[in-house]
N, C-alpha and C positions, 0 to 999 in steps of 0.2 A: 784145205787151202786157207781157211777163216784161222786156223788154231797158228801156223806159221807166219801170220799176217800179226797175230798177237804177238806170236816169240820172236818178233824180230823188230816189238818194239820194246819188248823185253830188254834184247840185245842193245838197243839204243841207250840205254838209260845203264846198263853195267858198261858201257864203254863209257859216258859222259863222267860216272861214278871212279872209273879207273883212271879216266885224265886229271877228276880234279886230285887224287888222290898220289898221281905220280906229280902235280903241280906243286902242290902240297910240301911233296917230299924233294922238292929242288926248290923252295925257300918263297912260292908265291904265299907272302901274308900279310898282305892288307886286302881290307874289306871288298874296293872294287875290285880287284880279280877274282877273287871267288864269288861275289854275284856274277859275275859273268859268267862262270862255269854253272852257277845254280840256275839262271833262265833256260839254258840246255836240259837242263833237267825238269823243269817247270814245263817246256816243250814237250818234254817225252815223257810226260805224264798226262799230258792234255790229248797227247797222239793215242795214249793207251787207250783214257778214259771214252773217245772217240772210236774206238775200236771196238772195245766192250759194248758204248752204247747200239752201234750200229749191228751187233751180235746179239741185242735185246737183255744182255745182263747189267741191267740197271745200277744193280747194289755195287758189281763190284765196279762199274763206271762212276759211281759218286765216290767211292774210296780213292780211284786214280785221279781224281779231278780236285778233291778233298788235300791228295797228296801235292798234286800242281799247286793250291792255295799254301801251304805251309810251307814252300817253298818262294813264292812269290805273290804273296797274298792283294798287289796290283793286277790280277789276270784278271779282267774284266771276260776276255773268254771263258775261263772256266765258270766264270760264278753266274756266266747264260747258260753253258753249256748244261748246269746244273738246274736252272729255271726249267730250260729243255726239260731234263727228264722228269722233274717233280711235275710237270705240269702232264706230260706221259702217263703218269703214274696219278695222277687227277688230284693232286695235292697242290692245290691252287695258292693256299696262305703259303707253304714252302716255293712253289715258284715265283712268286713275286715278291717275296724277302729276297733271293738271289738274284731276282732282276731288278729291284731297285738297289743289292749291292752293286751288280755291275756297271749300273749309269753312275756311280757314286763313285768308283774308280777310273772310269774311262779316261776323263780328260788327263789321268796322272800315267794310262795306258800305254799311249803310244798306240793305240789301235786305231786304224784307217776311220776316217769318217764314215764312210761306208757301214761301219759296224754299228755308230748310230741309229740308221736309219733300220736293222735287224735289231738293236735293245729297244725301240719304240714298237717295231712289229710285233714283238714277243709279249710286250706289257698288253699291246689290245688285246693279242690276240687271248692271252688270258681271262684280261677283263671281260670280255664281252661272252666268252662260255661263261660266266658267274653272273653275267648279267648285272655289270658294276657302273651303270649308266655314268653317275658323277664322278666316278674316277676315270672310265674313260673320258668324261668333257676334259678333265683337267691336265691328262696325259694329251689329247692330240691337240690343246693350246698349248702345250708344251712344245709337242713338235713342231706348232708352226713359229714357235722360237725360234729353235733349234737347228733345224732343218733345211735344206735346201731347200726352192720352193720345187724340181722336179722330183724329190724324197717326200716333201709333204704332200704335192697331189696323191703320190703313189699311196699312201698310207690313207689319205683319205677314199682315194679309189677302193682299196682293201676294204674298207669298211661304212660302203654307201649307202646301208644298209640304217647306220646312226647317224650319219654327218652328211653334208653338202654344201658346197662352195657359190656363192652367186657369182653373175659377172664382172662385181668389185673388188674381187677374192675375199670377200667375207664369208666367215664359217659359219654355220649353223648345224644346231644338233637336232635332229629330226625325232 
């Protein structure tokens, strides 16, 4: 069931390959049309790499994620999705090279703010297995930039353990 759930995002991505390719051949050729047809593809490589990871093959989920990027090197998804496993894989200096790419492309993403408030959970949640006290301070004043104030409790909540809020909403680091 797991191996069919692959080939048929296999399938997704030689179909995206065959439309831009019959587009192609009936005269679409300027730039924006064919990124358009390349985000489908950029998609159905994040769907792969998602698939892989969730099947515990790592290497070849950072290849399909790898490939999402040289397709649309704005996917702030993949380049968490990539923090994700490097951070799996306990390679903490690779997951937060990719999760401070992805905060670094967001805003040019188009990805829901909501995803924000998951590349700020990702950064602590790394720092704080490393035990990176001042870079966590400087990461959740960032989110209380950033942030909604119910996304920043939540993140403060997550990690009550280093931070707390008085009752003037000032932060402290514990």
């Amino acid at each position: 069931m797991k191996l069919s759930v692959l080939g048929s995002s296999n399938k997704v991505i030689d179909l995206n390959e065959r439309r831009l390719y019959r587009d192609l051949s009936f005269g679409v050729s300027n730039q924006e049309d064919i990124n358009v047809h390349s985000l489908h593809f950029d998609k159905a490589y994040i769907l792969q790499g998602e698939i892989l990871l969730s099947l515990g093959r790592y290497n070849e989920a950072i290849k399909a994620f790898n490939l999402a990027l040289e397709i649309n090197p704005m996917s702030s998804s993949a380049y968490s999705s990539l923090a994700f496993i490097y951070d799996m894989k306990n390679s903490s200096k690779e997951a937060l090279f990719f999760n401070q790419k992805a905060f670094e492309v967001f805003e040019h993403s188009g990805e829901d703010k909501v995803f924000l408030l998951s590349l700020y959970d990702q950064k602590m949640s790394i720092l704080s297995k490393e035990n990176m006290l001042e870079e966590m301070k400087k990461t959740i004043f960032s989110a209380q930039q950033n942030l909604s104030q119910v996304d920043f409790d939540y993140i403060v909540d997550c990690y009550k353990d280093y931070f707390s809020i008085d009752s003037s909403r000032k932060l402290y680091a514990i």
